[in-house]
C-alpha positions in Angstrom: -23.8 -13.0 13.2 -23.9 -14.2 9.6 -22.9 -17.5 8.7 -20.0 -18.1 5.9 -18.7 -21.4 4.3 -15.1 -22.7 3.9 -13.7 -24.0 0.9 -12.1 -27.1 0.0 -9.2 -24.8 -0.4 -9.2 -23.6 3.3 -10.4 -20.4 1.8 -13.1 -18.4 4.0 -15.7 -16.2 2.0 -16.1 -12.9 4.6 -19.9 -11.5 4.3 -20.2 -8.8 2.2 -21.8 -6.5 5.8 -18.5 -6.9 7.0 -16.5 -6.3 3.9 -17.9 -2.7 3.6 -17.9 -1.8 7.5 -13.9 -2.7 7.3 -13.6 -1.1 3.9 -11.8 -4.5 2.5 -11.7 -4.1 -1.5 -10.0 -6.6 -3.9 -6.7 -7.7 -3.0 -6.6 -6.4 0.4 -4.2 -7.5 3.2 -6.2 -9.1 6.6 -4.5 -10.6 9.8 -5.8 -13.2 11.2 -5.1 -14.0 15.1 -6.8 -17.2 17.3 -6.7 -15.8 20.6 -6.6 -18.6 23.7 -10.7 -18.5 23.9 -10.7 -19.8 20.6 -12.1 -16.6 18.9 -10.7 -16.0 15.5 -10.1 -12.1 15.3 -9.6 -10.6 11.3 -8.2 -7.3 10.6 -7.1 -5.3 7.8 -3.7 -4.8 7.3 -3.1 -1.4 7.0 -0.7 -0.1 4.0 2.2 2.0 4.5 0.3 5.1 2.5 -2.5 4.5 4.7 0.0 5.2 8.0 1.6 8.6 5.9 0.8 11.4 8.3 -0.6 9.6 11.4 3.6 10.0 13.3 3.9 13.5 14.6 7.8 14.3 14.6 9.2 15.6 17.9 11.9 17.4 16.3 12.0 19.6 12.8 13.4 17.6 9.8 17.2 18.2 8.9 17.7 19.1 5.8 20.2 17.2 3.3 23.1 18.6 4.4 22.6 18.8 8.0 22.1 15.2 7.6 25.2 14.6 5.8 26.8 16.2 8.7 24.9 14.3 11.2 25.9 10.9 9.6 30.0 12.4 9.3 29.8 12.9 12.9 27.8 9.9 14.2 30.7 7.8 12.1 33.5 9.7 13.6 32.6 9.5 16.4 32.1 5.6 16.0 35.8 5.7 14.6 37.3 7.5 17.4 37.6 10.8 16.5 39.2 9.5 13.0 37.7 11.0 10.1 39.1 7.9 7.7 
């Protein structure tokens, strides 16, 4: 446990321990959560390039056209059969 100060500004200075374990640089995101004991959880916020690569796809990606097609025929469908 290390003790921290709050500004006059609200603004809470995280120890510099805990800043490197989370890997928090700069201007980096943080949610912060009260949960109903009272305990004030902080965690990063992770980015959308920091997510790239973690969804495994349960299908093979379409390519352009098939997607094209796939859109076409969602639509018509949607239409009733009408193409316009």
């Amino acid at each position: 446990m290390f003790p921290t100060n709050l500004s006059s500004k609200g603004q809470l200075t995280i120890p510099k321990k805990f800043r490197l374990r989370m890997k928090l640089t700069g201007r980096r995101s943080v949610l912060v959560e009260q949960r109903p004991d009272g305990i004030i959880l902080v965690r990063p916020v992770r980015s959308v390039l920091q997510l790239a690569g973690t969804l495994s796809l349960k299908r093979p990606l379409l390519t352009p056209e098939q997607e094209r097609r796939a859109v076409q025929d969602m639509l018509a469908k949607e239409r009733g059969g009408r193409l316009n």
